[in-house]
Every structure is written in structure tokens, then in C-alpha cells.
C-alpha positions as a printed Julia matrix, in Angstrom:
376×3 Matrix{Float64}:
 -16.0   43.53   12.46
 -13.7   44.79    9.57
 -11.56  42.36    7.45
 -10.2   44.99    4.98
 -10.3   48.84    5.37
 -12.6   49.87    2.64
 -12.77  53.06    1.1
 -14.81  55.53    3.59
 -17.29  57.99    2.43
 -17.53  61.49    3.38
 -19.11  61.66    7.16
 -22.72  61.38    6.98
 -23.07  61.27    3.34
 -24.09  57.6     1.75
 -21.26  55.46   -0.43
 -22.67  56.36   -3.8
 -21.45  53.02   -4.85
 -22.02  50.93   -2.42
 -20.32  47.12   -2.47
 -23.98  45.5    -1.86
 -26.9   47.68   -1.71
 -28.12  48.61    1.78
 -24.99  47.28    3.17
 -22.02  48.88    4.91
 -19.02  48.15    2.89
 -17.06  46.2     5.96
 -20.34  43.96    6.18
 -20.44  43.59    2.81
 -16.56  42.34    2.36
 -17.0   40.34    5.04
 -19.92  38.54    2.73
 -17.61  38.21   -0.14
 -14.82  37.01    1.9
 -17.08  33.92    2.77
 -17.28  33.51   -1.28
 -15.74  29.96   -2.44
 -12.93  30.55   -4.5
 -14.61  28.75   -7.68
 -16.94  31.5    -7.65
 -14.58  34.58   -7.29
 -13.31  35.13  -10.61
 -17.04  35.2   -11.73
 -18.01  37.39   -8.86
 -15.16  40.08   -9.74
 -16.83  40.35  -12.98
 -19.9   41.78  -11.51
 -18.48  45.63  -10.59
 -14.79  47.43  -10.18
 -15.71  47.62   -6.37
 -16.46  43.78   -6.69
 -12.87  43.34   -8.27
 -10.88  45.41   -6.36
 -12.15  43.5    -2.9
 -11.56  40.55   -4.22
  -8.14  41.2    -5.37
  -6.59  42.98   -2.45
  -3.71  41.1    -0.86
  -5.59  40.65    2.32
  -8.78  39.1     1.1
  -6.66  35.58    0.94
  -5.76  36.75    4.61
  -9.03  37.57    6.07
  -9.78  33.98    4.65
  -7.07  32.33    6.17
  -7.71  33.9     9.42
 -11.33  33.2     9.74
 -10.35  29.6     8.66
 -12.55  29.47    5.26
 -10.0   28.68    3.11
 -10.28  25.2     1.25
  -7.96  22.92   -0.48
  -8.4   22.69   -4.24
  -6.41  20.58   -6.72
  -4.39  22.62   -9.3
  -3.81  20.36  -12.43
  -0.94  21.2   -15.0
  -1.8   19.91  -18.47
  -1.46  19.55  -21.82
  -3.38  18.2   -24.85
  -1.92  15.27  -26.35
  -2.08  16.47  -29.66
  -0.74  20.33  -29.8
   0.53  20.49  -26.43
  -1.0   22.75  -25.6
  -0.56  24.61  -21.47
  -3.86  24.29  -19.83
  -3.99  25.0   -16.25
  -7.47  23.1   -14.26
  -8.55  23.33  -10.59
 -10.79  21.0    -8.84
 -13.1   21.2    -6.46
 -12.68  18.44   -4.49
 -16.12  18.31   -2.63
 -18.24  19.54   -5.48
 -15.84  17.81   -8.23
 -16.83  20.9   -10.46
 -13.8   21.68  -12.44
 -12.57  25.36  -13.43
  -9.89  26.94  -15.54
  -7.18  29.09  -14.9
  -6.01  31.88  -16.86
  -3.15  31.32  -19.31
   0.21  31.04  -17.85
   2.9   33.35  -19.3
   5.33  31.25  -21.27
   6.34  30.52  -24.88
   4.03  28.85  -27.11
   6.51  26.61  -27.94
   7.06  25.69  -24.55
   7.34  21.32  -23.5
   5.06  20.9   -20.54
   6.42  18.03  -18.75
  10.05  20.33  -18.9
   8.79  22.71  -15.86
   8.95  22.09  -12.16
   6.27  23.19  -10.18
   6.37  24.03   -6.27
   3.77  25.06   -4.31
   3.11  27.27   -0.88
  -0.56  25.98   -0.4
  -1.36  28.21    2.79
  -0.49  31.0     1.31
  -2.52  30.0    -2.1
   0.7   30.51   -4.42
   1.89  28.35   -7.31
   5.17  28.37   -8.49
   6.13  27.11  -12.62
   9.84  26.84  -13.04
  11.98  26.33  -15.43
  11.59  24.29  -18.95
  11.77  23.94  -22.35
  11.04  25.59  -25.79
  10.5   22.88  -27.94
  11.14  24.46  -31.23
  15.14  25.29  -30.29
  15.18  22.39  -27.49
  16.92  24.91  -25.12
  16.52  25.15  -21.48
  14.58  28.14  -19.88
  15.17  30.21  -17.18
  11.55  31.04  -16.52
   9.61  32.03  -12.97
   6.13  32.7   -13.0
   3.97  32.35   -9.78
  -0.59  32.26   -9.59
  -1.72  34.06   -6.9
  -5.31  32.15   -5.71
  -5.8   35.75   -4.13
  -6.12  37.69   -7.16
  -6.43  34.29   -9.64
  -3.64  35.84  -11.84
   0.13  34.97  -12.7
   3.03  37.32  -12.12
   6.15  37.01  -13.53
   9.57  36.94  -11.18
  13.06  37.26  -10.75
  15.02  34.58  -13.56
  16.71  31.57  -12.4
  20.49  31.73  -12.39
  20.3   29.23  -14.63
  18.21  27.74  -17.3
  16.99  24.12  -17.11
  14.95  21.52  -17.65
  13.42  18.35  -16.31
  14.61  19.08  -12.92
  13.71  19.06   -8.95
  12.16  21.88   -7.32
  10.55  21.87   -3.27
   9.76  24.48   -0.98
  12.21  24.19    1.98
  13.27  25.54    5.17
  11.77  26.92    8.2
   7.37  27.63    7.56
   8.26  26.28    4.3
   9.78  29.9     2.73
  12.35  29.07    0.49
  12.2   27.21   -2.91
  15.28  24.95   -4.25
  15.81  23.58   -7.65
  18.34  21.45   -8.15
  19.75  19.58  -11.27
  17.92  18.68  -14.65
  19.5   19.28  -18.01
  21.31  22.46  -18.62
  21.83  24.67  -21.67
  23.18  21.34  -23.42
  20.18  18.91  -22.88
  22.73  15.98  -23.69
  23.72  16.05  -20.06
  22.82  17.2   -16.51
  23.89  20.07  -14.62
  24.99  19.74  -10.54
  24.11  23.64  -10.0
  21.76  24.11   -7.33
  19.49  27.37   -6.26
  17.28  28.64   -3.96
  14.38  31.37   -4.12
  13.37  33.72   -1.42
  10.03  34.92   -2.04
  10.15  38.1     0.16
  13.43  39.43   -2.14
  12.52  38.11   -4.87
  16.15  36.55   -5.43
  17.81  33.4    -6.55
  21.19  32.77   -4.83
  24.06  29.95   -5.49
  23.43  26.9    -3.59
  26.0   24.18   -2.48
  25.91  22.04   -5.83
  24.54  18.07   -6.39
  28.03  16.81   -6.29
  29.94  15.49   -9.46
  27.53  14.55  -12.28
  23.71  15.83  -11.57
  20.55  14.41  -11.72
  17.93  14.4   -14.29
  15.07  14.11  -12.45
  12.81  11.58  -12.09
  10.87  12.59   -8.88
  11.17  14.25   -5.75
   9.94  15.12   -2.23
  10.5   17.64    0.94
   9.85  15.49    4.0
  11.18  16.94    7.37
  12.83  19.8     5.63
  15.15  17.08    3.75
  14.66  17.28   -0.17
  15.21  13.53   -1.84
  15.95  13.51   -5.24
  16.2    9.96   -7.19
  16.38   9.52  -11.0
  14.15   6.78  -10.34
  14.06   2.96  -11.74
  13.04   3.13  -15.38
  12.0   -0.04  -17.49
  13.49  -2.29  -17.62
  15.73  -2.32  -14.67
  18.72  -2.45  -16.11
  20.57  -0.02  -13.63
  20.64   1.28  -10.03
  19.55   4.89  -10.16
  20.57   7.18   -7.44
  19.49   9.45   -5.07
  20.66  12.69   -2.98
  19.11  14.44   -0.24
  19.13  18.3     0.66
  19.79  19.27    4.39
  18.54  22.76    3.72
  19.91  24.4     7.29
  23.09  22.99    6.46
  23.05  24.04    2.86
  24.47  20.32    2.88
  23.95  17.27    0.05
  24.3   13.71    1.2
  24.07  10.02   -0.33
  20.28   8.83    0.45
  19.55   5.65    1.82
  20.23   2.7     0.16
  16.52   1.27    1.05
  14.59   4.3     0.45
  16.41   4.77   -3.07
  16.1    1.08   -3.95
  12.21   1.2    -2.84
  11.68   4.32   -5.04
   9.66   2.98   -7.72
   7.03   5.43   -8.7
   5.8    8.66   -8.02
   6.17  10.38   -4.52
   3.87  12.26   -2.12
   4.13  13.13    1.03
   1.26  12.77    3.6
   2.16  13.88    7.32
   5.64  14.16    7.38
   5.92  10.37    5.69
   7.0    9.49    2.25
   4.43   7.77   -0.03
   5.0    6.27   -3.41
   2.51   5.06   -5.99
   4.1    2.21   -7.85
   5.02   2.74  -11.49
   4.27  -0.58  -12.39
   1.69  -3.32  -11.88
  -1.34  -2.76   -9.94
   0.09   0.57   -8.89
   0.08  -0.43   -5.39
   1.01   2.1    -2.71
   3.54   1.55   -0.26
   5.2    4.01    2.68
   8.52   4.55    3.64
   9.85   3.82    7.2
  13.07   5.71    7.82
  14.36   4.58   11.19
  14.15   0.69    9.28
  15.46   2.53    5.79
  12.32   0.23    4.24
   9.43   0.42    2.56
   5.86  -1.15    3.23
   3.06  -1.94    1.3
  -0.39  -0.12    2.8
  -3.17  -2.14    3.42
  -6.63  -1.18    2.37
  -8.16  -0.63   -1.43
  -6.39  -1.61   -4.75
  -5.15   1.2    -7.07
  -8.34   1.58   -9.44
  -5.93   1.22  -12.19
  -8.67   0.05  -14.53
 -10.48   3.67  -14.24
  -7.14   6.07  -13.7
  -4.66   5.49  -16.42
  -1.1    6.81  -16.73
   0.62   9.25  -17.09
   0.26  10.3   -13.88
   0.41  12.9   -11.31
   0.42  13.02   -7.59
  -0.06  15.2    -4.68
  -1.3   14.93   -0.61
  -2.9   17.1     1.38
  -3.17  16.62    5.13
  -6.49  16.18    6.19
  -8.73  15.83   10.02
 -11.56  13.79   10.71
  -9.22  10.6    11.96
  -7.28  10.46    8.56
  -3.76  11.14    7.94
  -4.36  12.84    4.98
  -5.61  12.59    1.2
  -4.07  11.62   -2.13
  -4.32  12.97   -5.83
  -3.59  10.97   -8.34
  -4.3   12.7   -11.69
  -4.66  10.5   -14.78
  -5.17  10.36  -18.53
  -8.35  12.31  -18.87
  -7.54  14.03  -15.94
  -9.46  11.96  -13.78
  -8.65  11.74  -10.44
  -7.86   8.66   -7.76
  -8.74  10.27   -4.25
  -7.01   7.72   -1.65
  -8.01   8.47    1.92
  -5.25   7.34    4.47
  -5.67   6.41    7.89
  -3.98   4.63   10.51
  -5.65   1.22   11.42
  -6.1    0.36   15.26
  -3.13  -2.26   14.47
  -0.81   1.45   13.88
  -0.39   0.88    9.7
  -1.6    2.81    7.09
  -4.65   1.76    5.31
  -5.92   3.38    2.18
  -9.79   3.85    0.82
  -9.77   5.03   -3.23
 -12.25   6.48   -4.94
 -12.48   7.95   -8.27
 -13.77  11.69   -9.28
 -14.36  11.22  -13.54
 -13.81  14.4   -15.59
 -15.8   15.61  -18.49
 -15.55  13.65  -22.06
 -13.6   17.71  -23.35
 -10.64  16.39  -20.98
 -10.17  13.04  -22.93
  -7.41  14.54  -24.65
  -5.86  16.5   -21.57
  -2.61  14.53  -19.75
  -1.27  16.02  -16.55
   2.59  16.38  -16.04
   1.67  18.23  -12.61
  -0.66  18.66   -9.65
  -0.58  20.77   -6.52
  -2.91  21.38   -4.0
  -3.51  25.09   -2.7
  -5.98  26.63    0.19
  -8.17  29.51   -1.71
């Protein structure tokens, strides 16, 4: 059965270059479509017939569709010293590690200044935003990966450059991206302006604005096609921070909850339509939010391995089957990685198992300032 349409020799005549030897070229795609993605980058090395298979549009498609795409962990860091951009993927069930090609940006660019938003099922990664460190102004910068073809591609500008802000993919199928707040061109304050992408125009529009003074962000999550934004409790909680949500059909901003913006003490995921947080402080326990109570809960199950995972951290989920709920990410210094596995216990709360994936000793000196998880 053919996945792509390949190139088609003259009738009765043999393709003189031939994707595999001895093959017809729709059997032969149809191999290299069951390739794992760690291995495609190498494989397109191997001919121009190789490459141009494996970079068609559809080959992410035909993988998708025959259900052999897998999640991998995308880790945005830097090196402590030079901070320098290095993008790493994991493996998750091998835990072999690969790299990325360079993202497009500045040299002088500050890493944890971007926002990152992902479409996993469609394998694209989206870096927004940030900062050039040697003028300390704001960017307006949009550059997407594409697991298809493993390379980045440059898009339309924001409307506005900034920095340390909020960005979530939104809406109906998860098709639209919004950024919202962060600092603007004067980093001495925060900007309300709001915006949203559409991938298939590649266009930013106007969106309806924070609301009086915006929000530096601290952290953020889409749950339910609501995106919460909190600036977070910071050491040594001296002040209440505070927290908006995004109704994204109603192009509508609202107060959040006073529980879930009280209980909002570390970094977010979100793991089958439920909001997760991994405590800042202490024993980095994790806890999960109920909204019809406006509370939050501590989950049962494993301690944080805190002693292995250090900080600075980041987080992602992926949903995942086998009885769980799903799976967490928590990237540390080093860039090893906390893998907790949620499930719901026969008493109906969450329970979490960690374990820890170590990194090679030529990370020591990598720290992450994002993570996202995309099917390749």
C-alpha cells in the first residue's frame, strides 16, 4: 500500500536509483516510515532519495496515521557558563539522548527570556519571543522545528516584542497559539497586550488585552481550553501574586480563583485535562488541583527524588495508556530527568511512581529553562 507518491519510472524500465535495492519505492518508504525518529536525521544522510522521503510533509503523516509516532522529550538549554542555546531530545524508552540543530536566533540571545509552545501531534515546536542580552531589549522572534523534516523555519513576527512571558496553544484541536504579557520594549515593567497565532496564515492578530497592569510571568497552563497565568509566589512570601485566565472562544480575561492562585506554588503541568504543580519548595511534593472545590491536594505515592534532580527546573506531561493518567518530565540541573507515572488509585486519587533517567557527565553544565514533549 502507498504512503507517499514516489517518483515513477518510465513504464517497464527499472528506477535507476532505486530507494532500497530490489525494492519498489512505495515498499521501500513504507520501510523508512517505520524508522524511529532518533535515527532519521542519520538515515537522510545516507542518499538525496533517502532525504527527500524523509523530509516530505507527509512522512510525519503516514506516521501518524499508521500510529508509529512516539513521544520524545524536547529539552531547551543552556550552559551555565556562556549561555549558550542547545536544543536535546530524549528518548524516553531507550533514554539515548540526541541533538537538535541550532535554532535561529541572536547569539546574544537570554534563554530563559523565550516562551515555548508546542503542537505535539503534529511534531511542531514553537520558540517565542525573548531577549538579546547585550542591549537587554525585548524580541519579536518566531521560529518553529518541524520533527518531520528535523529543521527550524522562521515565521511571521510578533506584534510585539517581549520577554519573560506566557505562551499556550488554545482553541478548538488545539490550533491557535496566545502569548500574553511579559516585559515589553522597557523591561522595567510589563505589558497587558495580548496575541494570538494562526498557524495555517501564518498571522498574529490583536487579542483582548490582560487588563490594567500585565503579568510577568511566572508560569502557565491551557487546561480545558482556559489559559491560567499567575506570577507565582516567590521567596519569601512577602506578597499575594495574581492570576488571570484566558476564555479563548470568548476572546475573554477573568480573575482566577482565589484557591487555585493561592495553591500555585511551583511549576505547572497538565496531565488529562487536570492541573498539576511541582512544589517550588521543600521536598518538591506534587499536588493536583480540584476545580469544582477551587483546592489543591497533595498526590499520594513516591517522594520527589529531590536528592538526584536538582533545580532549576522544567516540566512537561504527556498523556499516557496502560491504566495511567499520564507521565511527567521534570528536567533538572544536568538535565536529568524525574519521570513520575500517575495513576488513579482504586480509592479515585492520584498516586505518583518517580523514577529517574541520569544524563551523560558532558550535560553537567547544561540547565533547562524549557521542555516539551512532541510525537515524531
Amino acid at each position: 500500500m502507498p504512503i507517499m507518491t514516489p517518483h515513477q519510472p518510465a513504464a517497464n524500465s527499472p528506477d535507476p536509483n532505486p530507494l532500497i535495492p530490489g525494492l519498489p519505492d512505495d515498499v521501500a518508504e513504507l520501510c523508512l516510515v517505520h524508522l524511529p525518529y532518533p535515527y532519521q536525521a542519520l538515515a537522510r544522510s545516507v542518499s538525496s532519495s533517502w532525504n527527500r522521503v524523509l523530509r516530505d510533509p507527509n512522512f510525519l503523516l503516514s506516521r501518524i496515521s499508521l500510529s508509529l509516532s512516539l513521544p520524545y522529550l524536547f529539552v531547551f538549554a543552556f550552559h551555565k557558563s556562556t549561555s549558550r542555546i542547545q536544543w536535546q531530545a530524549l528518548d524516553p524508552r531507550s533514554g539515548r539522548w540526541f541533538v537538535l540543530p541550532p535554532m535561529p536566533c541572536p547569539k546574544s540571545a537570554s534563554p530563559p527570556a523565550f516562551a515555548c509552545a508546542s503542537m505535539p501531534r503534529q511534531g511542531k515546536l514553537f520558540v517565542l519571543g525573548g531577549m538579546r542580552s547585550d542591549t537587554e531589549s525585548p524580541m519579536r522572534t518566531a521560529v518553529v522545528y518541524h520533527a518531520s523534516t528535523n529543521k527550524w523555519s522562521t515565521l511571521s513576527p510578533m506584534r510585539n516584542p517581549r520577554a519573560f512571558f506566557a505562551a499556550g496553544v488554545v482553541g478548538e484541536g488545539g490550533g491557535r497559539i496566545v502569548v500574553a504579557g511579559g516585559s515589553g520594549p522597557d523591561l522595567s515593567s510589563s505589558t497587558a497586550a495580548v496575541e494570538c497565532y494562526d498557524p495555517t496564515e501564518d498571522a498574529w492578530r490583536e487579542a483582548a488585552g490582560m487588563g490594567g497592569k500585565g503579568m510577568v510571568m511566572y508560569d502557565s497552563a491551557v487546561v480545558r481550553g482556559r489559559m491560567y497565568v499567575t506570577e507565582g509566589w516567590t521567596w519569601p512570601f512577602m506578597f499575594t501574586p495574581r492570576g488571570a485566565a484566558y476564555d479563548a472562544e470568548g476572546d475573554k480575561w477573568r480573575e482566577m480563583g482565589a484557591g487555585m492562585r493561592e495553591g500555585w506554588t511551583g511549576m505547572s503541568v497538565v496531565v488529562g485535562e487536570r492541573l498539576f504543580v511541582i512544589s517550588e519548595h521543600g521536598d518538591h511534593q506534587l499536588k493536583v488541583y480540584y476545580p469544582d472545590e477551587d483546592d489543591w491536594r497533595y498526590v499520594a505515592g513516591d517522594r520527589f527524588p529531590c536528592e538526584e534532580v536538582h533545580k532549576p527546573f522544567a516540566a512537561t506531561a504527556v498523556e499516557d495508556g496502560e491504566g495511567l493518567e499520564g507521565v511527567i518530565y521534570v528536567v533538572g540541573s544536568g538535565l536529568r530527568v524525574g519521570v513520575g507515572r500517575v495513576r488513579i488509585g482504586e480509592d479515585s486519587e492520584f498516586c505518583v511512581q518517580w523514577q529517574v533517567v541520569a544524563a551523560p557527565k558532558a550535560f553537567q553544565d547544561l540547565s533547562p529553562c524549557n521542555c516539551q514533549v512532541l510525537y515524531a
